[in-house]
C-alpha atoms as a printed R data frame, in Angstrom:
    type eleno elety resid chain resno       x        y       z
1   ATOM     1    CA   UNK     A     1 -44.527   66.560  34.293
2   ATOM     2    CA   UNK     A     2 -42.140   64.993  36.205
3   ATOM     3    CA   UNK     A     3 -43.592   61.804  36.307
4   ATOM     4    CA   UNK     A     4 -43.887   61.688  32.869
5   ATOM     5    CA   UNK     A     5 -40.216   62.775  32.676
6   ATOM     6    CA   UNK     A     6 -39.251   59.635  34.698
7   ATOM     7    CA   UNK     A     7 -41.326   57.536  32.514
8   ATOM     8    CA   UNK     A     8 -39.569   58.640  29.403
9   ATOM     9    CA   UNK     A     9 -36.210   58.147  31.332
10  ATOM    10    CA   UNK     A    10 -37.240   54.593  32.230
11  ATOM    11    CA   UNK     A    11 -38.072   54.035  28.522
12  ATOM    12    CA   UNK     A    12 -34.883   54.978  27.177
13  ATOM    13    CA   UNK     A    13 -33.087   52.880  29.914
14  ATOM    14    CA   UNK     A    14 -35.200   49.971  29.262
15  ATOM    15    CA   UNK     A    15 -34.399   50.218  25.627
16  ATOM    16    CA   UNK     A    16 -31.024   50.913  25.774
17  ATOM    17    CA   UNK     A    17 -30.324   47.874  27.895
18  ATOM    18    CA   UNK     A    18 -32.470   46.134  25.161
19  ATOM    19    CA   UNK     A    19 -30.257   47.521  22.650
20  ATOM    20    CA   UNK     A    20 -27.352   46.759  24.388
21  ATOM    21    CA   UNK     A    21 -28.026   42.841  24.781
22  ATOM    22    CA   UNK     A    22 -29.386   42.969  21.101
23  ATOM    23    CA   UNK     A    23 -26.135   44.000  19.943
24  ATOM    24    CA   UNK     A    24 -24.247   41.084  21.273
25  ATOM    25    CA   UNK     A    25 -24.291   37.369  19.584
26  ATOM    26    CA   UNK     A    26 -22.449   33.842  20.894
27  ATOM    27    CA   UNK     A    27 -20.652   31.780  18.451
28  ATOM    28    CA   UNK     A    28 -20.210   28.385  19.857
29  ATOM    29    CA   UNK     A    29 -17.104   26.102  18.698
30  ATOM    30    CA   UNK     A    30 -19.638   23.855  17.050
31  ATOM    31    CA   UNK     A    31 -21.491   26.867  15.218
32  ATOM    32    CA   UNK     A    32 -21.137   28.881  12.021
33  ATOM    33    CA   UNK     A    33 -23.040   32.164  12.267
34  ATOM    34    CA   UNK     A    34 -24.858   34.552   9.286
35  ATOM    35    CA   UNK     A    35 -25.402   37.822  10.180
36  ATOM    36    CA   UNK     A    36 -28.623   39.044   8.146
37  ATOM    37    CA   UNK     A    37 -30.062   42.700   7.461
38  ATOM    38    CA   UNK     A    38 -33.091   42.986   5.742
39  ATOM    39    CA   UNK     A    39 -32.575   38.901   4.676
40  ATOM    40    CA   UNK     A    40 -29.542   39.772   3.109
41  ATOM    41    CA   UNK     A    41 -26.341   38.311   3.832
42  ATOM    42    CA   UNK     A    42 -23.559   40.960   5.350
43  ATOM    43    CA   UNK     A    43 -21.061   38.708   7.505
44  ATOM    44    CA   UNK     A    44 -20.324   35.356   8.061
45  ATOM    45    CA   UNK     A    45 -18.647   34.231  11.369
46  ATOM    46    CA   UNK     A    46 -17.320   30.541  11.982
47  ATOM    47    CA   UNK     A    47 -15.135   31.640  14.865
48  ATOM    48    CA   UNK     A    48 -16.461   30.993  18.182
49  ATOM    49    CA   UNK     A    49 -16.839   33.817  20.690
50  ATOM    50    CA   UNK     A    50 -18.933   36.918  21.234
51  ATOM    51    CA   UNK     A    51 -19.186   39.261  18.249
52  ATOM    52    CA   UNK     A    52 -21.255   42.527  17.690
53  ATOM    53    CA   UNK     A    53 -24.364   42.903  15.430
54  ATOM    54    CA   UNK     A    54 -26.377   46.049  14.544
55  ATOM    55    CA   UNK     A    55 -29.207   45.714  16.990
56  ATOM    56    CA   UNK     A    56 -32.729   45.647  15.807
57  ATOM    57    CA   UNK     A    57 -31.260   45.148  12.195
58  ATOM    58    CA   UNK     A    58 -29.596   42.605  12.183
59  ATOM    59    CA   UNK     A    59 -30.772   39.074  12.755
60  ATOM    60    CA   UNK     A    60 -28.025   35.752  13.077
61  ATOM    61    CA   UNK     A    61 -28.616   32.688  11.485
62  ATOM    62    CA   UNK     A    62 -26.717   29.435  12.930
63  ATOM    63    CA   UNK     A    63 -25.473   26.432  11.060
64  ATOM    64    CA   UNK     A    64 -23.798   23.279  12.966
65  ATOM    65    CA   UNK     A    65 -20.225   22.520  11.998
66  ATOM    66    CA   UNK     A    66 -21.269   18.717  13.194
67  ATOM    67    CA   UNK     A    67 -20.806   15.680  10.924
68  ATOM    68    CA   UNK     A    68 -23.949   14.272   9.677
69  ATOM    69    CA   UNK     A    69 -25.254   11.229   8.206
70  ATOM    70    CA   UNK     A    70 -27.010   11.049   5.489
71  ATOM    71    CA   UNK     A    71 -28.831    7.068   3.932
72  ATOM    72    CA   UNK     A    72 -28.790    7.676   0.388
73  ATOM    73    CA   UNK     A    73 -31.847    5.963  -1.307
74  ATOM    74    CA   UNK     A    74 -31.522    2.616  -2.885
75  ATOM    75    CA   UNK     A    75 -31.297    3.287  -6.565
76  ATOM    76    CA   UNK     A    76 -30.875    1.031  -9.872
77  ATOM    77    CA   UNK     A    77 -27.697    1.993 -11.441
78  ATOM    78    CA   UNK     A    78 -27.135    0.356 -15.165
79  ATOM    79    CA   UNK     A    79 -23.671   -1.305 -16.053
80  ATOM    80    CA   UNK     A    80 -21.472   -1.505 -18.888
81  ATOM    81    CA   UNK     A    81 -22.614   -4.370 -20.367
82  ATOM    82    CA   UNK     A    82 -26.627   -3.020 -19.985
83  ATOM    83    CA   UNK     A    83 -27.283   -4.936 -16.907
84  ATOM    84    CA   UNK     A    84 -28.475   -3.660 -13.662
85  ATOM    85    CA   UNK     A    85 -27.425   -3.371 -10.300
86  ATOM    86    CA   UNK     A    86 -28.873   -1.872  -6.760
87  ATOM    87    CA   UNK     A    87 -27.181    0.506  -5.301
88  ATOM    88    CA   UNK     A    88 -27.193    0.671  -1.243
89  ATOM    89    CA   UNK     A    89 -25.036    3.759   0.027
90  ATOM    90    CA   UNK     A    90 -24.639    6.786   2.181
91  ATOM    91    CA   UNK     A    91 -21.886    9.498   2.856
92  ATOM    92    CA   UNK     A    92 -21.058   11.893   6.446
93  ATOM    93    CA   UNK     A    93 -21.093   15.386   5.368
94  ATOM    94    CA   UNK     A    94 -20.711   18.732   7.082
95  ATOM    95    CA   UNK     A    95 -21.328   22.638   6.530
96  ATOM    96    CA   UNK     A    96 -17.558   24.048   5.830
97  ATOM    97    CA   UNK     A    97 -18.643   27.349   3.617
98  ATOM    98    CA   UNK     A    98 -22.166   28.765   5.504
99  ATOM    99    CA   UNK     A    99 -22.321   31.418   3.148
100 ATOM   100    CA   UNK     A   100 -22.771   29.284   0.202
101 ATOM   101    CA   UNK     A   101 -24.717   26.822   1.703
102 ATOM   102    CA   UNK     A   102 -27.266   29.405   2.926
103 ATOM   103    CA   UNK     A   103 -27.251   31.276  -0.438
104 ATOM   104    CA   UNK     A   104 -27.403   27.930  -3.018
105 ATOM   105    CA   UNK     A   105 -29.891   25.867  -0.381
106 ATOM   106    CA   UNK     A   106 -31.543   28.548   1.464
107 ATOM   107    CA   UNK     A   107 -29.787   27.014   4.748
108 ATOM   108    CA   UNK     A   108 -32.058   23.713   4.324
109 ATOM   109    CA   UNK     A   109 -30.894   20.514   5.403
110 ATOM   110    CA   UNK     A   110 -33.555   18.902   3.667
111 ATOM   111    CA   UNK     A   111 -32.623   20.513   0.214
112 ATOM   112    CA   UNK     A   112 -29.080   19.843   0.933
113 ATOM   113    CA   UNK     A   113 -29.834   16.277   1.608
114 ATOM   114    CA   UNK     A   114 -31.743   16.339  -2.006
115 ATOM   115    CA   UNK     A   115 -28.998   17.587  -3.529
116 ATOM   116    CA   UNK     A   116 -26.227   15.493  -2.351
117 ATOM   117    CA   UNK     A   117 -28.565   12.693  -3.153
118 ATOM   118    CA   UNK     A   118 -29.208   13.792  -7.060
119 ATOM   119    CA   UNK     A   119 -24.507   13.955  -6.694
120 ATOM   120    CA   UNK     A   120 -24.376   10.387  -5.076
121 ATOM   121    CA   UNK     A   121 -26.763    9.531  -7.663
122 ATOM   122    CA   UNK     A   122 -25.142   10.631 -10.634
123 ATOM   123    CA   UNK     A   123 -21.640    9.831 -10.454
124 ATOM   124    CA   UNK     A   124 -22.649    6.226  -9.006
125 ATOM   125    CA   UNK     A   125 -24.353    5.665 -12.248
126 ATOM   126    CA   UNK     A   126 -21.577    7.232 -14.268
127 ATOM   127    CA   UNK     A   127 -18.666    5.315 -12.810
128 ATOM   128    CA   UNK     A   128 -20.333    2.115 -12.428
129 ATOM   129    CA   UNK     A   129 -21.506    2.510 -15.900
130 ATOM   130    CA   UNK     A   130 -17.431    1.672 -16.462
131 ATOM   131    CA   UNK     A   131 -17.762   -1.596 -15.263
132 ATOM   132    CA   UNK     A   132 -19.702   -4.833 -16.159
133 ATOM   133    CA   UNK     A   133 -21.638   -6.488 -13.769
134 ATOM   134    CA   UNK     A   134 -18.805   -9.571 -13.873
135 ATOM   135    CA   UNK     A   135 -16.391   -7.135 -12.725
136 ATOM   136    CA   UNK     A   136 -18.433   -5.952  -9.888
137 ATOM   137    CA   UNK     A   137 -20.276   -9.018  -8.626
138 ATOM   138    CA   UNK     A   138 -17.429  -11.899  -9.260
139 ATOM   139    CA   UNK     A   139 -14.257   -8.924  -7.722
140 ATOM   140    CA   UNK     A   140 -13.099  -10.851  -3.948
141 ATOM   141    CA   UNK     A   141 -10.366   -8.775  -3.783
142 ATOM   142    CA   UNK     A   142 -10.891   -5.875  -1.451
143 ATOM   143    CA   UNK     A   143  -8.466   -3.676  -2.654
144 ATOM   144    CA   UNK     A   144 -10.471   -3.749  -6.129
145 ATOM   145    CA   UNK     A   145 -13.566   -2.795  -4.907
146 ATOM   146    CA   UNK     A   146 -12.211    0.285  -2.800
147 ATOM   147    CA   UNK     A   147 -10.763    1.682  -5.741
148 ATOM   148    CA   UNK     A   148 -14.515    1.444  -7.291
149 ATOM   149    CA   UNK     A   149 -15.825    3.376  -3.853
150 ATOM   150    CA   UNK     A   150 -12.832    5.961  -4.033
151 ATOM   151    CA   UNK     A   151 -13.376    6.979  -7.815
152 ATOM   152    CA   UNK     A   152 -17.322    7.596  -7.061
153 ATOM   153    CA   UNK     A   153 -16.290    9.524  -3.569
154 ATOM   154    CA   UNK     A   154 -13.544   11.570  -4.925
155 ATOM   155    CA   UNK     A   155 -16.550   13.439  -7.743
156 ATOM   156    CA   UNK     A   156 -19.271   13.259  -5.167
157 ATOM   157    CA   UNK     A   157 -16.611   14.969  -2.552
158 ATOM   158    CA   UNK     A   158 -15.659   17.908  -6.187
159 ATOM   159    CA   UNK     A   159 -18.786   18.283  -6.494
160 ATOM   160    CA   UNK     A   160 -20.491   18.670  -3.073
161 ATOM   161    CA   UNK     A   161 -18.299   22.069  -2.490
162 ATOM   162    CA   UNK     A   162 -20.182   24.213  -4.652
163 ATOM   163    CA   UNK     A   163 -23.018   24.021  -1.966
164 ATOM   164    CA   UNK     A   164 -20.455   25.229   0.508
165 ATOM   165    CA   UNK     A   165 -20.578   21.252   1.638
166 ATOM   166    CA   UNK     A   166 -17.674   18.999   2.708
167 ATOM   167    CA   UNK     A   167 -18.799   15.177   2.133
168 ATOM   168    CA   UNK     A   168 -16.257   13.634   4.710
169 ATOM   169    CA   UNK     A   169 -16.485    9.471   3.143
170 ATOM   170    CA   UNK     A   170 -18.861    7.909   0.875
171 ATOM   171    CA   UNK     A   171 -19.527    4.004   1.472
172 ATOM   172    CA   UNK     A   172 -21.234    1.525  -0.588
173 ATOM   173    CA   UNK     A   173 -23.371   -0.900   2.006
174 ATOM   174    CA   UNK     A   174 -24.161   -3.333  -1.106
175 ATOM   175    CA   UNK     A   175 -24.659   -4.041  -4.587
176 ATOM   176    CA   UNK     A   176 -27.788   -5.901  -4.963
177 ATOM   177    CA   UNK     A   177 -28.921   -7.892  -8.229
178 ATOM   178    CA   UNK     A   178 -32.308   -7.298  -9.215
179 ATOM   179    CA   UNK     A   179 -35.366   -9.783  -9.143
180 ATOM   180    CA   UNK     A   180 -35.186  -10.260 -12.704
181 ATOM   181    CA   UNK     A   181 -31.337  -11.092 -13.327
182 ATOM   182    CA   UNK     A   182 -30.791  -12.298  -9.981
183 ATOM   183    CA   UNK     A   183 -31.058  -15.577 -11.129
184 ATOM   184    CA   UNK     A   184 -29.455  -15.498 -14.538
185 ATOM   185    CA   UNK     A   185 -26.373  -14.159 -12.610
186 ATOM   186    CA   UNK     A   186 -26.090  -16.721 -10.111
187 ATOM   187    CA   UNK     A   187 -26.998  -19.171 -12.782
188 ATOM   188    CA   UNK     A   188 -23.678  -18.293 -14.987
189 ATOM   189    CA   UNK     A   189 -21.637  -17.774 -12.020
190 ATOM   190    CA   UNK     A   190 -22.381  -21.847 -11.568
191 ATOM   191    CA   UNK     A   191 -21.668  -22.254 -15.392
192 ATOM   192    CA   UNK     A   192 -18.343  -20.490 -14.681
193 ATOM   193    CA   UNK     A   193 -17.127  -22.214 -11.622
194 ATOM   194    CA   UNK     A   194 -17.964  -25.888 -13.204
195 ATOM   195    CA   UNK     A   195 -16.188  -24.226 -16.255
196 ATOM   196    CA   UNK     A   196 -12.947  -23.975 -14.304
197 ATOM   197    CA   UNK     A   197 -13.617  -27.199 -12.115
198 ATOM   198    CA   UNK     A   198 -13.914  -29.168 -15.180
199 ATOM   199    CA   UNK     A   199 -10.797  -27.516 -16.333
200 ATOM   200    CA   UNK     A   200  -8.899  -28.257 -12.772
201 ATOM   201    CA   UNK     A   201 -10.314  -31.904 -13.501
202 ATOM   202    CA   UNK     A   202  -8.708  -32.541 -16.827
203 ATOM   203    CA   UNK     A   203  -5.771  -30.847 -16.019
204 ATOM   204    CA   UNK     A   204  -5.155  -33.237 -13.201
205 ATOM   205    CA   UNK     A   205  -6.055  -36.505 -15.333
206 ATOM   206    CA   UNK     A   206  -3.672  -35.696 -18.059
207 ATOM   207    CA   UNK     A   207  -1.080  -34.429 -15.419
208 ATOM   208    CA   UNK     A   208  -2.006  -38.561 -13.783
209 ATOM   209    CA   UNK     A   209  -1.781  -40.173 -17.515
210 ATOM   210    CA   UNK     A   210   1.584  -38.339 -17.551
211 ATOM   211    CA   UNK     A   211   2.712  -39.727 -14.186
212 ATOM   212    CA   UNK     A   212   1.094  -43.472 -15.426
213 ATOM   213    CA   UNK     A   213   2.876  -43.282 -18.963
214 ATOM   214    CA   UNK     A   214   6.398  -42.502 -17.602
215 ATOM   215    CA   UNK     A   215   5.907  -45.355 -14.873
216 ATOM   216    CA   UNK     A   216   5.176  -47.417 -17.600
217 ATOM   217    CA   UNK     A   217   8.080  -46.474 -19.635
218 ATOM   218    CA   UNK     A   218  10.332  -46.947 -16.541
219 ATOM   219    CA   UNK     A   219   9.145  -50.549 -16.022
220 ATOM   220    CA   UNK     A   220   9.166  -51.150 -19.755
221 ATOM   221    CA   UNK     A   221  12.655  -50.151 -19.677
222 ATOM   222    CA   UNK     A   222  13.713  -52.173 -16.449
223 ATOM   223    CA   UNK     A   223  12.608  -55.429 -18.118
224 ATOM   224    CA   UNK     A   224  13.998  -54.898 -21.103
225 ATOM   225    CA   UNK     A   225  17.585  -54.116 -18.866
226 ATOM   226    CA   UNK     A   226  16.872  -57.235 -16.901
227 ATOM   227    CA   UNK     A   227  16.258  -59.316 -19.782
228 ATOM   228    CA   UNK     A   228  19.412  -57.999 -21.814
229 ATOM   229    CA   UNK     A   229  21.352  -58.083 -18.641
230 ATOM   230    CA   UNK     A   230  20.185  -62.294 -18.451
231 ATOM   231    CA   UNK     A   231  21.078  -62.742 -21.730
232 ATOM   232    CA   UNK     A   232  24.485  -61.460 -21.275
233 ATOM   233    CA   UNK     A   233  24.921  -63.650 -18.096
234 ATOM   234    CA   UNK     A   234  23.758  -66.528 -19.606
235 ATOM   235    CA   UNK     A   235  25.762  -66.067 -22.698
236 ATOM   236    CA   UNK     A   236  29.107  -65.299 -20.409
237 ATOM   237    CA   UNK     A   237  27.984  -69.047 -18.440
238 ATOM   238    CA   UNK     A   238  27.912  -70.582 -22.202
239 ATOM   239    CA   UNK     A   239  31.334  -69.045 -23.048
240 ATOM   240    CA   UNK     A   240  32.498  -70.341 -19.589
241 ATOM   241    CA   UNK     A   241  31.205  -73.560 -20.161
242 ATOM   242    CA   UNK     A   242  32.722  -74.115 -23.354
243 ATOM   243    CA   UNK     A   243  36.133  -72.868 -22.314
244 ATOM   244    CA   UNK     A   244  36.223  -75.331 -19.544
245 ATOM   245    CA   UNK     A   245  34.915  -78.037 -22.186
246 ATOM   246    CA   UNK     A   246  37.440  -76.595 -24.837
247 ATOM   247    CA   UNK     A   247  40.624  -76.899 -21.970
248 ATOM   248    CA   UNK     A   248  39.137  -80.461 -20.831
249 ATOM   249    CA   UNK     A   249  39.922  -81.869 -24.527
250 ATOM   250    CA   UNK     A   250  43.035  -79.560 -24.793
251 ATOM   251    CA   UNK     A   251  45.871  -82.579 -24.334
252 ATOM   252    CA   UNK     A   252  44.983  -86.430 -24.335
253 ATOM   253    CA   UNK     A   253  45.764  -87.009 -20.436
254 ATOM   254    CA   UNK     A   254  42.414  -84.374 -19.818
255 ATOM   255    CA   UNK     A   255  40.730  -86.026 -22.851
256 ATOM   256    CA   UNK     A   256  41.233  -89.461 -21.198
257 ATOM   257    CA   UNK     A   257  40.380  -88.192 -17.538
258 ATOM   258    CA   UNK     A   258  37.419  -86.262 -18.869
259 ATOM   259    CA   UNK     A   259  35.957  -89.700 -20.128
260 ATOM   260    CA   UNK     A   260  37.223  -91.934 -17.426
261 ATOM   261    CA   UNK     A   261  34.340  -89.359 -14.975
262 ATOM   262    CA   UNK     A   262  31.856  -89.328 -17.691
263 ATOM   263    CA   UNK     A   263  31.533  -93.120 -17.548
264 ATOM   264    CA   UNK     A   264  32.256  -93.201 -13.910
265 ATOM   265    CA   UNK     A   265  29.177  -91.024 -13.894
266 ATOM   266    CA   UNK     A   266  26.928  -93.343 -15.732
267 ATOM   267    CA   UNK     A   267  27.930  -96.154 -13.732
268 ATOM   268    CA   UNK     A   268  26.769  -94.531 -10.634
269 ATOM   269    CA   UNK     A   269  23.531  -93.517 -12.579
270 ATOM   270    CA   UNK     A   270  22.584  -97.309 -13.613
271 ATOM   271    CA   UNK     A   271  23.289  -98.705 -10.596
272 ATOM   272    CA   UNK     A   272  21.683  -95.912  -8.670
273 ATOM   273    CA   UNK     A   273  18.247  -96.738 -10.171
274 ATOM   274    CA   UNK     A   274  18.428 -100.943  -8.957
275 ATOM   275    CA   UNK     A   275  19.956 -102.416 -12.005
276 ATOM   276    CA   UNK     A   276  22.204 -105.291 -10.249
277 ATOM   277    CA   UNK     A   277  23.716 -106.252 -13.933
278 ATOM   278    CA   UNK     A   278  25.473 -104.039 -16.165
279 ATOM   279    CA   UNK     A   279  26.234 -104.549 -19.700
280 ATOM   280    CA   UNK     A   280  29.914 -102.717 -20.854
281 ATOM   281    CA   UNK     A   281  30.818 -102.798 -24.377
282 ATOM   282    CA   UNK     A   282  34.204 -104.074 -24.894
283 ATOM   283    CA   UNK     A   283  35.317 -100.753 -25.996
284 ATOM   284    CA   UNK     A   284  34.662  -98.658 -22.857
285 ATOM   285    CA   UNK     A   285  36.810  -97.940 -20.555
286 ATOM   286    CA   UNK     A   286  35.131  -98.996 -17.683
287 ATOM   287    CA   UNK     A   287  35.302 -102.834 -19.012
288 ATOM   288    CA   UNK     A   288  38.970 -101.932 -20.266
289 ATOM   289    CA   UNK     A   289  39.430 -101.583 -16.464
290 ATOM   290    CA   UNK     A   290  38.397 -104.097 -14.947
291 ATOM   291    CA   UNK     A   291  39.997 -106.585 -17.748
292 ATOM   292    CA   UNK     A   292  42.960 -104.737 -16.941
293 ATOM   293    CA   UNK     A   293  43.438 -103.972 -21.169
294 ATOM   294    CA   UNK     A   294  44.702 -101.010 -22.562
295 ATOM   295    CA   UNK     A   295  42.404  -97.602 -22.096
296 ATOM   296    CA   UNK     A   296  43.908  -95.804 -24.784
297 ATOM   297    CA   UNK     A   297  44.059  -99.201 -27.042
């Protein structure tokens, strides 16, 4: 009797201690925690430490609070303008409500990874279908195609949180032409840049006919100064010239002078040339001279 007395003593000790450490669960800092009775939810715990549990009854469940990567499957997303584009992404997410994660996914990660790929999915398509395929392939400034990235992130991020889910960025790797436009794309994309080269190019020749007209025009016009400016120089020399020939014939003394040098001057031109014999009309007034007659007879 006794011995069976100790046994049933031993018994209850053994299962109280059981109890006892049953009782007790361990959040850690990276943990959420579910408490469970009969697979029902009664308690969720995302503060670390030791907390107390029904024992027997109640079973924990654990969720990481860790970031986690998830490569979202290339997909063909169609544009505004009915083309097509591939679609190379993936997002960091992370369990913020385990409560709602556990009740909407069962607590899989593979269902939540389903899920967040059906989101990415969707509003890709739906925002890209905003855009056409110009806008998307032939953007190089940066800032353009982040504002793209944010407007699908921001209604992936909305809509995540109904799976108690917190989808921390979104990032699109690349967008990928496919096979069968790949090279009608790259095909206009060569249109358009000889487009605009050919555009550059005519541009600069009229911008050089410009440059060659008013050079001409300048030179035209320098001629025509020099040639005016000429004419008045050599009309001033005329006017000279006949002012000095006017005041040479202005009284007789100049009028006689002015002779006596132009004969003097023909004199020296005959006998300048080898003549040794001159022949002087009695009226000139070199022979008047030398006879010693009258000049002004």
């Amino acid at each position: 009797m006794k011995k069976a007395l100790k046994w049933v003593i031993a018994a209850v000790i053994l299962l109280a201690v059981i109890a006892v450490s049953d009782m007790f669960y361990t959040v850690r800092e990276d943990q959420h925690a579910l408490v469970t009775r009969f697979s029902k939810v009664v308690h969720a715990e995302s503060e670390a430490g030791v907390h107390i549990k029904i024992p027997f009854v109640d079973d924990v469940v654990y969720y990481s609070k860790a970031a986690q990567l998830y490569d979202i499957n290339p997909s063909a997303v169609y544009l505004k303008d009915k083309t097509a584009m591939i679609v190379d992404s993936f997002l960091t997410w992370r369990i913020t409500d385990p409560l709602l994660f556990h009740t909407k996914l069962s607590g899989s990660i593979s269902e939540a990874q389903v899920r967040l790929d059906s989101i990415a999915y969707n509003n890709t398509r739906a925002k890209l279908g905003n855009y056409n395929q110009d806008d998307i392939v032939n953007t190089d400034d940066p800032a353009e195609r982040n504002a793209i990235y944010e407007n699908i992130a921001s209604f992936i991020k909305q809509e995540a949180t109904q799976y108690g889910i917190e989808v921390l960025d979104v990032k699109i790797k690349r967008f990928d032409l496919p096979e069968s436009n790949e090279n009608e794309v790259y095909n206009r994309m060569i249109s358009e840049r000889n487009q605009i080269a050919e555009q550059y190019r005519a541009q600069g020749e009229t911008a050089a006919a410009l440059i060659i007209n008013a050079a001409d025009r300048s030179y035209n016009t320098g001629i025509s100064d020099a040639r005016l400016k000429a004419e008045q120089l050599a009309a001033e020399a005329e006017a000279e010239y006949m002012r000095i020939l006017s005041e040479a014939y202005s009284t007789p003394e100049k009028t006689e002078f002015y002779s006596f040098l132009r004969a003097i001057n023909a004199l020296k031109t005959s006998l300048s040339s080898g003549e040794k014999t001159v022949i002087l009309g009695k009226d000139s007034i070199i022979a008047k001279m030398l006879t010693g007659a009258d000049i002004n007879g």
